[in-house]
C-alpha positions in Angstrom: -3.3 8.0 8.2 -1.0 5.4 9.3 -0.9 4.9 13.1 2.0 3.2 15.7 3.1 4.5 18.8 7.2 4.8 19.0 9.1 1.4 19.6 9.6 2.7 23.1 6.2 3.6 23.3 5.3 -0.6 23.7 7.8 -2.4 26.1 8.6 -4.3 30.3 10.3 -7.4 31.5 9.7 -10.5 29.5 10.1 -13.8 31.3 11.1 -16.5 28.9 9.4 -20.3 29.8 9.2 -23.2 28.1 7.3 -24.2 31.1 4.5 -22.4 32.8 5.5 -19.7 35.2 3.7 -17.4 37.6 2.3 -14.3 35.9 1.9 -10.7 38.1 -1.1 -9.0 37.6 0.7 -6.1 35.5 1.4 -9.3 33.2 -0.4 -10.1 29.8 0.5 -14.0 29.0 0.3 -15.1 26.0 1.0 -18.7 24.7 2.5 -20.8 22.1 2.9 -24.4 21.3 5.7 -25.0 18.5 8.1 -27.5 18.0 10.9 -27.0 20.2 12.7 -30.5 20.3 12.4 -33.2 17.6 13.3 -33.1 13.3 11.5 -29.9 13.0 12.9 -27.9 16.2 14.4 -25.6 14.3 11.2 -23.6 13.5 9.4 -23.4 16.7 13.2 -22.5 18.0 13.5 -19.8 15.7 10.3 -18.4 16.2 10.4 -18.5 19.6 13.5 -16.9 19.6 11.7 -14.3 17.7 9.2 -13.5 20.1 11.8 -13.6 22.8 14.0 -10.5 21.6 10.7 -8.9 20.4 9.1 -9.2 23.9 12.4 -8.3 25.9 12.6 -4.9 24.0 8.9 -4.0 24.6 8.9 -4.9 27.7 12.6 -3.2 28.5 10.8 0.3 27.1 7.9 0.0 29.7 5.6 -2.5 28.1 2.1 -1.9 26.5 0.4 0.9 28.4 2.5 -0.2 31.8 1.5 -3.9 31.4 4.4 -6.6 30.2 3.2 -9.3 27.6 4.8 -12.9 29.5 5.4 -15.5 26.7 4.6 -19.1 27.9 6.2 -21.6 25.3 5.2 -25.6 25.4 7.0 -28.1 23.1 4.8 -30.3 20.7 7.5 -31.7 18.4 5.7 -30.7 15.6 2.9 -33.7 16.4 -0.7 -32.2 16.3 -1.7 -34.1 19.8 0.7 -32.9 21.6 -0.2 -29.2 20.3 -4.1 -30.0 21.2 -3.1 -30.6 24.8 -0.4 -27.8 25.0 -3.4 -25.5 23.7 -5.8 -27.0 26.7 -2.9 -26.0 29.5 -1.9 -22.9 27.9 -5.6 -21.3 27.8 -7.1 -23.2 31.1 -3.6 -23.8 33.3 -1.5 -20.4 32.0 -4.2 -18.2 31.3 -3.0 -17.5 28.4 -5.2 -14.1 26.7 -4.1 -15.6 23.0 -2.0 -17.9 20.8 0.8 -16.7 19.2 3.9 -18.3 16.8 2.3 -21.8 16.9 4.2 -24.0 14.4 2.3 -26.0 11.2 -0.6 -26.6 9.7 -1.3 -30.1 11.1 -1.3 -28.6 14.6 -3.3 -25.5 13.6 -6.2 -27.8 12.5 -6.1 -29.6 16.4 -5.6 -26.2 17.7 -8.4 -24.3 16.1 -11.5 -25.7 17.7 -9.8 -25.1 21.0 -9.2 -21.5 20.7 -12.7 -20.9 19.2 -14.1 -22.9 22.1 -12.5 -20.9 24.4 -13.2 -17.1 22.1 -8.9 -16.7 22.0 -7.5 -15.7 19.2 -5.2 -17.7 17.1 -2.3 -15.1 16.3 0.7 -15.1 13.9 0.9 -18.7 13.4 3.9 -19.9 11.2 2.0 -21.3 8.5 0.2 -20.3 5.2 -2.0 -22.6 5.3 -5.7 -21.9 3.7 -7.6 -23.5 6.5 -6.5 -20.5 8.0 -7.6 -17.7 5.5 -11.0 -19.3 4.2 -13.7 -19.2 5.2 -13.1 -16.0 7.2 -12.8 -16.5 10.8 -12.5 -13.2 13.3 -10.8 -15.2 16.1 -7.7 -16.0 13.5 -5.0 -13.5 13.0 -2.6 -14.0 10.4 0.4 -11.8 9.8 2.2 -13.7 6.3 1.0 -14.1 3.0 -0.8 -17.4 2.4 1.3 -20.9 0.9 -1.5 -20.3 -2.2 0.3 -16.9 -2.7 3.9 -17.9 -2.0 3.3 -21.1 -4.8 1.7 -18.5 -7.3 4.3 -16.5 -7.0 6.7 -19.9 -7.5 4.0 -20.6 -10.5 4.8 -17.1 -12.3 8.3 -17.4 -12.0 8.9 -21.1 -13.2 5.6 -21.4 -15.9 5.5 -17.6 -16.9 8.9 -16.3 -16.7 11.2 -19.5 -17.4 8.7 -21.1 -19.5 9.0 -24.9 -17.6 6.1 -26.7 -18.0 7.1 -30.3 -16.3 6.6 -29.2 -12.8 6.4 -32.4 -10.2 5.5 -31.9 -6.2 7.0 -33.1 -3.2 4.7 -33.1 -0.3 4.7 -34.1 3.4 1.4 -36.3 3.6 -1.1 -34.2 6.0 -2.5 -31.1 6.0 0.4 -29.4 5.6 1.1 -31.0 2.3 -1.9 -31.5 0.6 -2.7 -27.6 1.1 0.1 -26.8 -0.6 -0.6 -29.6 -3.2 -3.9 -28.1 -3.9 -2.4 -24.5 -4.3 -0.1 -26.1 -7.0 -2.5 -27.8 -8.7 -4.8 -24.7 -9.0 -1.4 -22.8 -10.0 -0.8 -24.8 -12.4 -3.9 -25.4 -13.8 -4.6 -21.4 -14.7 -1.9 -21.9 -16.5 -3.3 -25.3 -18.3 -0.8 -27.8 -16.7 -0.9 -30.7 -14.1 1.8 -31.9 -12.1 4.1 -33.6 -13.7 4.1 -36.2 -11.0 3.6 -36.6 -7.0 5.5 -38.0 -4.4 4.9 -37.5 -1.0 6.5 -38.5 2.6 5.5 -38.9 6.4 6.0 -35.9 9.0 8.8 -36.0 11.1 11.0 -38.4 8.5 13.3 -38.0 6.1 12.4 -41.2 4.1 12.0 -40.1 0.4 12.6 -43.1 -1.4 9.3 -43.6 -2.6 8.9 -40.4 -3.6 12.0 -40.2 -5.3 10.9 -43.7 -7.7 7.5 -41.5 -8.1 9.2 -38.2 -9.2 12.2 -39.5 -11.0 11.2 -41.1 -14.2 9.1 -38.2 -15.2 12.2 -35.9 -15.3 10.7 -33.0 -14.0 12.2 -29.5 -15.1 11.1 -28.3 -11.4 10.1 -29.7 -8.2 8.1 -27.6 -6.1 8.7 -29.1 -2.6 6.1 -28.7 0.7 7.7 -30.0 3.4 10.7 -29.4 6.5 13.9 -28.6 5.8 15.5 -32.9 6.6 13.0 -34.5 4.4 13.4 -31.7 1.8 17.5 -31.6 2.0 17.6 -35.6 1.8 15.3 -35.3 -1.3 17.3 -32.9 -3.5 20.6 -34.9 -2.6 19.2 -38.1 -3.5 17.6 -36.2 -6.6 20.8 -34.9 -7.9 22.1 -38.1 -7.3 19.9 -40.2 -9.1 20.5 -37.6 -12.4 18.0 -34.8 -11.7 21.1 -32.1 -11.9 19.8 -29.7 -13.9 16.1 -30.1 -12.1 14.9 -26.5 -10.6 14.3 -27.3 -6.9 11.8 -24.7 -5.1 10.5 -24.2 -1.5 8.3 -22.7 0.2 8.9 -20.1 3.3 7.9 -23.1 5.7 10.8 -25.2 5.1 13.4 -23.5 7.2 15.8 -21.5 4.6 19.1 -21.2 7.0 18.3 -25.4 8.2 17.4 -26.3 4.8 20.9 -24.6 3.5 23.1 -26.2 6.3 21.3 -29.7 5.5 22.2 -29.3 2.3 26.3 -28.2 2.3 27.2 -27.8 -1.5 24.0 -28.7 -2.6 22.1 -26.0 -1.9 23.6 -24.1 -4.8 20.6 -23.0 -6.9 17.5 -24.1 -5.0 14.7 -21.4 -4.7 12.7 -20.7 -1.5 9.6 -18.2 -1.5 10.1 -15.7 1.6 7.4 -13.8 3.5 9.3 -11.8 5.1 12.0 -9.1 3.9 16.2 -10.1 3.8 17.3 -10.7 7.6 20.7 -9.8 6.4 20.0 -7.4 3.0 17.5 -5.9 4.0 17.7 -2.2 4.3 14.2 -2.1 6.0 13.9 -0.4 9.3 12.1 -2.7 11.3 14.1 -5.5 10.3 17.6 -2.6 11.3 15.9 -3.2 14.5 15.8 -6.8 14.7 19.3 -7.0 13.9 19.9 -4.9 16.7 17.8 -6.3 19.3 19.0 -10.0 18.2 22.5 -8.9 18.7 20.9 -7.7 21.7 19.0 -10.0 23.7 19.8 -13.2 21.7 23.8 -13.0 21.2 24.0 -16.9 19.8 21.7 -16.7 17.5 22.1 -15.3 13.7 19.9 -13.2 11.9 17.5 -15.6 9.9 13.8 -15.2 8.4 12.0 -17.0 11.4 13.3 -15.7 13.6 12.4 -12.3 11.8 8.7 -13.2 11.5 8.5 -14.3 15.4 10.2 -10.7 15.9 7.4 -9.1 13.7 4.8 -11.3 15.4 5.6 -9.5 18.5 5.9 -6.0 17.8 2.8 -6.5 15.9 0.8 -8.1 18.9 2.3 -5.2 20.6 0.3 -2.7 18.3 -2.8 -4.2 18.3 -3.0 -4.4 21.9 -1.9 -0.6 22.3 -4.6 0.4 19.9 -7.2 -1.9 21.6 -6.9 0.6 24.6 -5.4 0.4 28.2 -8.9 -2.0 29.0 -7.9 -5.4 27.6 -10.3 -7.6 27.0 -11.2 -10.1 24.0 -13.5 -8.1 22.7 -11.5 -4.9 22.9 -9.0 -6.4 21.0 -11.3 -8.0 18.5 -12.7 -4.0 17.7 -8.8 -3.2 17.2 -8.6 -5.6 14.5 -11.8 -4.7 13.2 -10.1 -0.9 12.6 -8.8 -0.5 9.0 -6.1 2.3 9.8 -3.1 1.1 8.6 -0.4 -0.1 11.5 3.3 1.3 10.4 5.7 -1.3 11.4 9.0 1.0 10.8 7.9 0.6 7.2 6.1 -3.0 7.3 2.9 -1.8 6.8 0.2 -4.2 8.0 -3.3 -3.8 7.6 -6.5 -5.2 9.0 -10.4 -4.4 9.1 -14.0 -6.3 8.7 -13.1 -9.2 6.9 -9.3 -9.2 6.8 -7.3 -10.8 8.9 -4.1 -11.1 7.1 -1.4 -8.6 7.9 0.4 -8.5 4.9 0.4 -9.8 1.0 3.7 -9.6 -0.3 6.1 -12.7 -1.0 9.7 -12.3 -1.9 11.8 -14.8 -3.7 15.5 -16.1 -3.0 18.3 -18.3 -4.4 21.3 -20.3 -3.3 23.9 -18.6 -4.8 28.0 -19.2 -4.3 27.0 -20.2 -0.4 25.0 -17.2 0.0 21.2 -16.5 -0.1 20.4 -13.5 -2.7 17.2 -11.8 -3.4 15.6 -12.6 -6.6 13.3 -9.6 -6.6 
């Protein structure tokens, strides 16, 4: 039997920071380090904006049993020190209960050993990455499906449906990348292919050059591309450029679909990005009616995009667990919540968790570039 109290049910006043802020006793705070200046801002932007609307209609119902949840958001630009030490103030200085809607897989590996250290869970981070999926750790709480799902699902369209078999990588040179490398590779090599070639670039750059000389001669039929939305838009331009026209470009969800499309102009047309979240716009879903509500709402300047959309879900789900972890709060209440395997109904987003799991949900949906617009391929 699915369970989830009414949207009303889970709601009070959220107080947005960027810098720490006192917290009433009524208050749970939770914290997150993203990237909220810098090349990369517009992810930790949009998922902060995310949590924002999310929190200010939980919290403008009543909250979570009478309690608010206080978000307390620290800029790392994206740049894994920075994140360490954001992680430090936000558990020690903020008191924060939990992480939530960090940014990246470079900082999740500085932030990890913190929030173990400390018995905090790590929640809804914006990244697929495996480090956080394998091997199984309780204190981790994942809500999308992993970059190894997102880049089979990339694998089964290209290799099994279109029947391309030159398939080159671009990849930002750190964790990040070489995860997403390694889930191609293994992609690939079920299906008894190797990259066609490599080329990789440093975070927080847009210098492609070399990668492009790498790529280029082999021309690839597809370029499966892990990396940011500058370094990934400078790539396909220079790409199409240098004669790669007809070259299938593909993303995945991390790369910032609505940036990556404005970096881009007219070039966008036809480039692929793996989703793991529903349509912000075509969606017919209700939770994600909601979140074009509340963003309307609570966030007037901002338009409906998937980030933004997972940060929303991030919240409502956070919301959930914490209701069903009972009106005492504590670590380990919260930890027995996600041990329970009844499904949680996210107005038909349902998420499921139990001994063993701690991803929320499975499913990856494709899009295109198509005539300005971005369409479902499913």
């Amino acid at each position: 039997m699915k369970t989830r109290a009414s949207w009303p049910a889970i709601a009070g006043l959220l107080l947005l920071a960027a810098l720490p802020s006192a917290a009433s006793a009524a208050d749970i705070v939770i914290g997150q380090t993203a990237a909220l200046t810098g090349p990369t801002q517009a992810l930790g932007i949009g998922m902060k904006t995310g949590l924002d609307v999310a929190l200010q209609e939980i919290n403008a119902a009543g909250g979570v049993g009478g309690r608010t949840l206080q978000l307390i958001s620290r800029d790392d630009g994206y740049e894994p020190k920075r994140a360490a030490e954001n992680a430090h103030a936000l558990l020690e200085q903020d008191k924060a209960f939990l992480l939530i809607g960090c940014v990246g897989t470079p900082t999740a590996v500085e932030i990890l050993p913190i929030t173990n250290a400390a018995g905090a869970h790590f929640f809804g981070a914006f990244t697929g990455a495996g480090a956080l999926r394998t091997p199984f750790n309780p204190l981790i709480v994942n809500m999308r499906a992993s970059y190894g799902q997102e880049i089979e699902r990339l694998a089964t369209l290209l290799v099994d449906g279109r029947g391309l078999k030159k398939i080159a990588c671009f990849y930002q040179d750190d964790a990040y990348g070489q995860t997403g490398l390694k889930a191609l590779q293994l992609a690939l090599k079920r299906r008894g292919l190797d990259p066609a070639a490599l080329g990789l670039y440093t975070r927080n750059t847009t210098e492609v050059t070399g990668a492009l000389k790498s790529i280029a001669p082999t021309r690839p039929e597809a370029v499966v591309m892990i990396g940011t939305y500058g370094a990934c838009a400078e790539f396909i331009k220079q790409a199409r450029a240098a004669g790669l026209k007809e070259t299938v470009y593909c993303n995945i969800s991390f790369v910032g679909t609505k940036a990556l499309v404005q970096a881009l102009g007219s070039e966008a047309e036809g480039v692929i990005i793996s989703q793991v979240v529903p349509h912000p716009v075509g969606s017919t879903a209700p939770v994600v009616e909601s979140y074009r509500v509340a963003l309307k709402k609570y966030a007037p300047e901002a338009s409906p995009d998937w980030i933004s959309l997972e940060g929303y879900l991030a919240g409502h789900l956070l919301a959930a667990l914490v209701e069903r972890a009972g009106p005492d709060l504590t670590r380990p209440t919260f930890a027995a919540a996600l041990q329970n395997p009844a499904p949680l109904d996210l107005q038909g987003l349902t998420a499921t968790f139990g001994p063993n799991r701690n991803q929320a949900f499975d499913r990856v949906y494709l899009t295109q570039v198509r005539g300005g617009k971005i369409v479902s391929l499913d």
